[in-house]
Structure formats: structure tokens, C-alpha cells
C-alpha positions in Angstrom: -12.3 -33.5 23.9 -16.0 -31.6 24.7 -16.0 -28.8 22.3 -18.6 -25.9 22.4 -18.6 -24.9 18.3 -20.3 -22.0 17.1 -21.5 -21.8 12.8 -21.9 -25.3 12.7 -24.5 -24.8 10.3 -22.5 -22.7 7.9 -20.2 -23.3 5.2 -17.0 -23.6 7.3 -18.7 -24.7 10.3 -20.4 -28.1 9.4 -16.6 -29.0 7.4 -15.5 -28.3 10.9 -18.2 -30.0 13.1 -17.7 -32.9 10.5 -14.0 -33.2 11.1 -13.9 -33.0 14.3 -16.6 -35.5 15.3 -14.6 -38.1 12.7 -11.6 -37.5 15.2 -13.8 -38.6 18.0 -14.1 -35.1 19.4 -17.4 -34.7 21.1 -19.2 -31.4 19.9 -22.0 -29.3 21.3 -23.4 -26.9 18.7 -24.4 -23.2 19.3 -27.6 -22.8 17.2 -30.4 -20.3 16.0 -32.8 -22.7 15.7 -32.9 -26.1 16.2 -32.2 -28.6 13.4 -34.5 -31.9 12.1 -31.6 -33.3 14.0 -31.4 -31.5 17.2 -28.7 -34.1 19.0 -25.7 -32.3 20.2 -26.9 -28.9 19.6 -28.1 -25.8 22.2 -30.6 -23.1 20.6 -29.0 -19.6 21.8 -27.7 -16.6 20.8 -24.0 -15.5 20.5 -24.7 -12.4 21.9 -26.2 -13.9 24.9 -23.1 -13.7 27.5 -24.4 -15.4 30.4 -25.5 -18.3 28.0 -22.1 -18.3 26.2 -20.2 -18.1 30.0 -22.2 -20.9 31.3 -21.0 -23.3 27.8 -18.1 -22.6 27.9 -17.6 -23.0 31.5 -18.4 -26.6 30.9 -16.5 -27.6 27.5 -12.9 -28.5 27.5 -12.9 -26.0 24.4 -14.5 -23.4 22.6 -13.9 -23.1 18.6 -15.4 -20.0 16.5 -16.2 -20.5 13.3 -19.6 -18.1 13.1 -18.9 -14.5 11.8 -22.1 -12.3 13.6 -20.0 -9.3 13.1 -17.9 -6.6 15.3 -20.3 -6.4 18.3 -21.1 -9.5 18.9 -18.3 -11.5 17.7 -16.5 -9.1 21.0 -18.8 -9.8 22.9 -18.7 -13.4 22.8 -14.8 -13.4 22.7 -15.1 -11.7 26.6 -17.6 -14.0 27.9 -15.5 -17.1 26.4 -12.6 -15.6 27.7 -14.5 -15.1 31.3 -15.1 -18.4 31.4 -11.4 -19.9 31.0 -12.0 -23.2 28.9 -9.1 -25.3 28.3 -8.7 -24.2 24.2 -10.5 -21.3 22.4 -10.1 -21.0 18.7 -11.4 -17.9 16.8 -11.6 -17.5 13.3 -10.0 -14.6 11.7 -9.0 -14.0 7.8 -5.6 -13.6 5.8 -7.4 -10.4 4.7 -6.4 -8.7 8.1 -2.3 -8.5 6.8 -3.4 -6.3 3.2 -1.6 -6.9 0.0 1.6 -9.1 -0.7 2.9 -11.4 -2.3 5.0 -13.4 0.4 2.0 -13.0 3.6 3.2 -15.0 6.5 1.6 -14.4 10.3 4.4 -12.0 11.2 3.5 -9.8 8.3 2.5 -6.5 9.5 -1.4 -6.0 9.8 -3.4 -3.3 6.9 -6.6 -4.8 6.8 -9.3 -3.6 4.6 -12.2 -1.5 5.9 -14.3 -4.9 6.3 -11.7 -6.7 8.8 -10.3 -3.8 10.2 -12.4 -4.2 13.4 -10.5 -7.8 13.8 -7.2 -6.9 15.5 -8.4 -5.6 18.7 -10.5 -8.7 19.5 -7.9 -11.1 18.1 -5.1 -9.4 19.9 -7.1 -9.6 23.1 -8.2 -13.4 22.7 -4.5 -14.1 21.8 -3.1 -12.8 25.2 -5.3 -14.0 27.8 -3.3 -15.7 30.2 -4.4 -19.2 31.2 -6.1 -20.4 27.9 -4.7 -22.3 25.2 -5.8 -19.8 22.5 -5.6 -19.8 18.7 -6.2 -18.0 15.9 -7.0 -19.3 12.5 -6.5 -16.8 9.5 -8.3 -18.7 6.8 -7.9 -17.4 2.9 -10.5 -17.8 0.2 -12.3 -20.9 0.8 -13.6 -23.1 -1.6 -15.1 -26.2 -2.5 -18.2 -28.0 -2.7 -20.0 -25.4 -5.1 -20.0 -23.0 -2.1 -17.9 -19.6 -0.9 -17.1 -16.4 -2.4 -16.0 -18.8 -6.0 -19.7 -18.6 -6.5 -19.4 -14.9 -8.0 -17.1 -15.3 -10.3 -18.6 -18.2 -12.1 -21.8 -16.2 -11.7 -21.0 -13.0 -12.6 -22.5 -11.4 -15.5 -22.0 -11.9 -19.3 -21.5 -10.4 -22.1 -20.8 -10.1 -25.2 -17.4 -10.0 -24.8 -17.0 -12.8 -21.8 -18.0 -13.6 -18.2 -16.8 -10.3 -16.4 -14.2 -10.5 -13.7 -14.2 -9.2 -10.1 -11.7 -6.1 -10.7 -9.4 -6.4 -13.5 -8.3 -9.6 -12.4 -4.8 -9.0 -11.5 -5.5 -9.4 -7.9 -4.1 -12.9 -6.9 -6.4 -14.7 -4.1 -4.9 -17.1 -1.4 -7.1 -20.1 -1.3 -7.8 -23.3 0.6 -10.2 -26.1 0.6 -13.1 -25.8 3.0 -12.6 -29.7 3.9 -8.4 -29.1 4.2 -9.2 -25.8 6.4 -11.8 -28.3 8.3 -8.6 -30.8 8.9 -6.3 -26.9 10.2 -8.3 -26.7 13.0 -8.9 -29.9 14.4 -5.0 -30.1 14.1 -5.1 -26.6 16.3 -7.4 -27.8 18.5 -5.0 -30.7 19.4 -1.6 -29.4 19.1 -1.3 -25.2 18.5 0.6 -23.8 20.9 -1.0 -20.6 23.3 -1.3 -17.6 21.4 -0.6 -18.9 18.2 -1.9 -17.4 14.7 -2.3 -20.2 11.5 -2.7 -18.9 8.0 -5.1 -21.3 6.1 -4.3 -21.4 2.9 -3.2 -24.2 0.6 -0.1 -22.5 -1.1 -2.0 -22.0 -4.6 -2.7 -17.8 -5.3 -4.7 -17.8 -8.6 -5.5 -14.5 -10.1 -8.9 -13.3 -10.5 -8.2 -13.8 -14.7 -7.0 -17.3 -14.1 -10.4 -18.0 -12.2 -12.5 -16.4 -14.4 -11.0 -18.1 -17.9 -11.5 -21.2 -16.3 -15.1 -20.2 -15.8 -15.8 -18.6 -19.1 -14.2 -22.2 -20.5 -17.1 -24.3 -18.6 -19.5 -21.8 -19.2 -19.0 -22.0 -23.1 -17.7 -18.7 -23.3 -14.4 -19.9 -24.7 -12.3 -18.4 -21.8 -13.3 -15.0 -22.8 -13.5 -12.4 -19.8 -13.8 -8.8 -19.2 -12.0 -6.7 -17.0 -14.6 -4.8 -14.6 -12.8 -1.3 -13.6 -11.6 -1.5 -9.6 -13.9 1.7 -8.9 -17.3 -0.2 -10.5 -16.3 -3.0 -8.1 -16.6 -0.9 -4.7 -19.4 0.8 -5.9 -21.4 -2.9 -6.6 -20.0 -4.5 -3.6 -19.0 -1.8 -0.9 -16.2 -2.8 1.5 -16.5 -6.8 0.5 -15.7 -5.6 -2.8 -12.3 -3.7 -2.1 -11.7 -6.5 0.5 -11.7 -8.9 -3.2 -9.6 -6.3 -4.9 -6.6 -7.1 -2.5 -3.9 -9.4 -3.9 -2.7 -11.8 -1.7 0.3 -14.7 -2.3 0.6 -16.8 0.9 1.9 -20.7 1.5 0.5 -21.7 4.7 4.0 -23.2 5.5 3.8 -22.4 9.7 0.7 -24.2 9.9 2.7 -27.6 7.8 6.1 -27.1 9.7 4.2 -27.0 13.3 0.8 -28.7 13.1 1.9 -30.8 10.0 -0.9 -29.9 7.9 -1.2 -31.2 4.6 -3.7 -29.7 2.5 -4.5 -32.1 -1.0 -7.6 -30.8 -2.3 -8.0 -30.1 -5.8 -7.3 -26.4 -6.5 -10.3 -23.6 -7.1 -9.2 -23.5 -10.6 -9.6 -27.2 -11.1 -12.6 -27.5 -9.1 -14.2 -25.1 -11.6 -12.9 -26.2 -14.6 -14.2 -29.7 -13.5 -17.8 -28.0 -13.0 -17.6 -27.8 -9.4 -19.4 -24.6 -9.6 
């Protein structure tokens, strides 16, 4: 299938571009700038609607895995949408359905200040008639030394122990960035219209559980400190409340009817092995 793919060059994005080009998927990317390595790739802008029309209009499918923000990310939806390709695939977040501890797509949306934005262009994109659309509601992703795992095995020391993010309570819903890469080549090919994934791997570790298994790498001896909820917001903002949610999900919709099968070591073993 032609495929018009947008973040290629992020974290997410060059798992995805990878995957789907070892299925045999043919892939044009939507860059910035021009790579060392400019085959397959079209410098532009996301914003730029007549640009993103005039790709899509042309590729069987459109997947989107960059995260520009409210305004554009809109934007972009209603000129992909515009054009009517085949498949469009939009990347939205487990964050969007709050706290839990059972989150499955039909659990009611509370999203955080960061995400709330999300709804009304994911609604929209969901509906359109005519197009084969998908959403993807990706958890904490991990792997490779890259994503938000970075801040907890570098947050600060102390005396004490490596603090936490929070008090460390707050279970996070996780997946591998190379399983999530394998999600959405399996949307791509067989999600039905208007249809919403979860991606996570079934494995919620605490914030503590993350964090010990940092300190233990880190020669700390597990040790960690608690950082109050309220110091959190006011070092991170919105991202940091948005990590302050606790979230227990399985990802079983995206098994049972795209047979996904996530096998990734989890976060807490990638760190403990010194992944990060």
C-alpha cells in the first residue's frame, strides 16, 4: 500500500516507518527538512493544507504519527479528511480516558488539560464517511533509551535516593515503541472504519516500581524519594499532572481483533538491564 506518514523522524515515527516498509508497504515521508537520505521523503509543512490535500490525494493511506499540537494537528486532520484516502490513521493517547484501573476504548473520556483538545478532532476524523479511519491510543512508550522513561532514570538525587515523578503511586500503562510500531501496521491492514486501539502491552508499573529499578542501576540501592503531586505541576505544568494520572489498561481489543501480540521486554526490565 502507498502510505503518506507524517513524524517519521521521531521516536514513534521511524519504529513505524521501519515496520511498515519491512511489510512491503511503500512509504512517502512528510519532512521539515530533508534527511542525508532524502529517498521517499517530501520537505513540507503539516500546516500547509493544500500541500497535505495534494498527498494525500495520491496515497492509498495517510498515518499520523507527528504531534505539532492543537492547531495544526486540526488542520491537517481536515485537509486529510478533504482529500478522502483509502485509510487515515491518527495518533491519539490512553491519557484522553483519565484515571482507572480497568481503561478499555469505551471508557468514558477525562482527559488531562494537555489532551483535552484531542476529542473533537478524533471524534471528527473517526466519523467521516467514506474513509477507513483509525485511531491509535498509544500508552507510555518505551524502549530503545528513548520516551518519557528517560526522566525517571534521570531525575535528580539525593541523599536519600533518585526522586520519583509524584509519589509514585500513579501506575503508567506502557508499551514497547517497536510492539506499538507492529499496532499500526496491523491497523493499517485490518482495523475496521472508525475504530479506536489502545496500545499498551498489558504491564501498569507504578512510578515506585520504575524508579527502585532505576535507583538499583544507578547504585542508589533502590532508594527513592517521593516528590509531592503539587511540586510536580509546578516543575512540569500540564505534562506533569498528565504523569500524575494512574492508568491500568490490557490492550486486549487490539489482540482479540487485529491479533496483536506485544513481546517486548517490560520498562522495568529494560531499565533494570541498563536500557536507560
Amino acid at each position: 500500500m502507498k502510505i503518506l506518514l507524517t513524524g517519521s523522524t521521531g521516536y514513534i515515527g521511524s519504529a513505524v516507518r521501519a515496520a511498515l516498509l519491512a511489510k512491503g508497504h511503500a512509504v512517502t515521508a512528510l519532512v521539515r527538512s530533508s534527511s542525508s537520505s532524502p529517498e521517499g521523503e517530501v520537505v513540507g509543512d503539516m500546516g500547509d493544507s493544500g500541500l497535505v490535500r495534494s498527498l494525500a490525494a495520491t496515497h492509498q493511506a495517510v498515518i499520523n504519527v507527528a504531534a505539532p499540537g492543537a492547531e495544526v494537528e486540526a488542520s491537517f486532520a481536515d485537509a486529510v479528511l478533504d482529500a478522502g484516502p483509502e485509510v487515515f490513521i491518527r495518533t491519539g493517547g490512553v491519557w484522553v480516558h483519565g484515571a482507572g484501573d480497568a481503561i478499555t476504548e469505551e471508557t468514558p473520556l477525562d482527559a488531562p488539560a494537555l489532551v483535552a483538545w484531542r476529542e473533537k478532532v478524533d471524534q471528527r476524523a473517526l466519523a467521516a464517511p467514506g474513509i477507513r479511519s483509525v485511531l491509535i491510543e498509544p500508552g507510555i512508550v518505551y524502549g530503545h533509551g528513548g520516551g518519557i522513561a528517560r526522566l525517571v532514570v534521570g531525575a535528580s538525587r539525593t541523599d536519600e535516593g533518585l526522586t520519583l515523578i509524584g509519589d509514585g503511586t500513579q501506575h503508567w500503562a506502557t508499551v514497547h515503541v517497536d510492539d506499538l510500531a507492529e499496532l499500526y501496521v496491523l491497523a493499517l491492514e485490518k482495523a475496521p472504519a472508525g475504530s479506536t486501539f489502545i496500545g499498551v502491552s498489558g504491564v501498569n508499573p507504578t512510578v515506585r516500581e520504575l524508579g527502585e529499578a532505576a535507583s538499583s542501576r544507578l547504585g542508589l540501592g533502590g532508594r527513592v524519594v517521593a516528590e509531592d503531586p503539587a511540586a510536580t505541576v509546578a516543575r512540569l505544568g500540564d505534562f506533569g499532572a498528565a504523569l500524575l494520572v494512574s492508568q491500568q489498561a490490557t490492550g486486549e481489543k487490539a489482540r482479540r481483533v487485529l491479533g496483536w501480540a506485544p513481546s517486548r521486554a517490560s520498562l522495568v526490565e529494560e531499565i533494570a538491564a541498563g536500557g536507560y
